[in-house]
N, C-alpha and C positions, 0 to 999 in steps of 0.2 A: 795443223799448220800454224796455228796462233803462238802455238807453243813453238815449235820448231823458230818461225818468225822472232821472238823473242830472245830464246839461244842464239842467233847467229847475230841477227838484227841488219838481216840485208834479205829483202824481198826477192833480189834475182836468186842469189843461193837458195832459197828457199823454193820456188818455182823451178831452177834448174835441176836437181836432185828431184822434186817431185815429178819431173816432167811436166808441167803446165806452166798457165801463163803467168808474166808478174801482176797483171788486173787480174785473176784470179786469186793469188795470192795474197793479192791487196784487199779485194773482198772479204780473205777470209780473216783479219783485221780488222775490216771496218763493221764485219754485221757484232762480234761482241760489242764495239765498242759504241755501236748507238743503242745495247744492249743494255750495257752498262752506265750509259749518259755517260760517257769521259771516253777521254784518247789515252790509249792503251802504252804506244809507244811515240815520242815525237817524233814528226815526218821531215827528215832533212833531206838533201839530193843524194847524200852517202849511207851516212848508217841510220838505223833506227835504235833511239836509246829510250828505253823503256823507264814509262811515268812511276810514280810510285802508287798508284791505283791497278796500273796494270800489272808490276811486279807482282801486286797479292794476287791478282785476280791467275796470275801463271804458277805461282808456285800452289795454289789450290789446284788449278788444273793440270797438272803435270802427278798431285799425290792419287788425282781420279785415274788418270792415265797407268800409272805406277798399278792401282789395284786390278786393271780389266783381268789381263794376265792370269795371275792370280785365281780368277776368279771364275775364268774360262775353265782354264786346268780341274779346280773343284768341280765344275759342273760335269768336264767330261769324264773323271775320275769316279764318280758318284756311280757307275755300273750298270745305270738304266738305260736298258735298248729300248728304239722303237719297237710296239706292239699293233698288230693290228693287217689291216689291208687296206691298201693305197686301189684309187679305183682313179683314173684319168679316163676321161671325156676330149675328146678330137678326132678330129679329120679322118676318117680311115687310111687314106693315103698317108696321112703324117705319121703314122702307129706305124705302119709297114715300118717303111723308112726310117724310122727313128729307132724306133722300141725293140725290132729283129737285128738290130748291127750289135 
């Protein structure tokens, strides 16, 4: 979201497309930036225009973002199945009902 926050620089965009709220959104702005000891982007009534501490701090987080991808793919490309057996412990009633459909 910090990221996205940044690219657009308007909170409601960024909460609307997400579906949640903009004090959610605003949240998720302000936990890096007491992270970071600085203000990410200035908070005006309209746009948000990004500090020049928070520009690095986004364009490092967006090459993290870039690699996940990446990175998944390798993992699930790698050919290794689970082995083994799976032993679940519950309710007998819940076993019925769940584990026979």
């Amino acid at each position: 979201m910090f990221v996205r926050i940044i690219q657009t620089g308007f909170l409601t965009a960024v909460a609307k497309v997400n579906n949640v709220t903009a004090a959610l959104v605003s949240r998720a702005v302000t936990s890096p930036e007491q992270q970071l000891r600085t203000v990410a982007p200035h908070r005006t009534s309209r746009h948000l225009p990004v500090t020049e501490p928070g520009g690095r701090f986004d364009e490092r987080a967006k090459a993290i973002l870039a690699a996940i991808d990446p990175a998944t793919d390798e993992a699930r490309s790698a050919g290794v199945s689970p082995a083994g057996r799976l032993r679940l412990h519950c309710a007998p009633g819940i076993a019925i009902g769940t584990l026979a459909t």
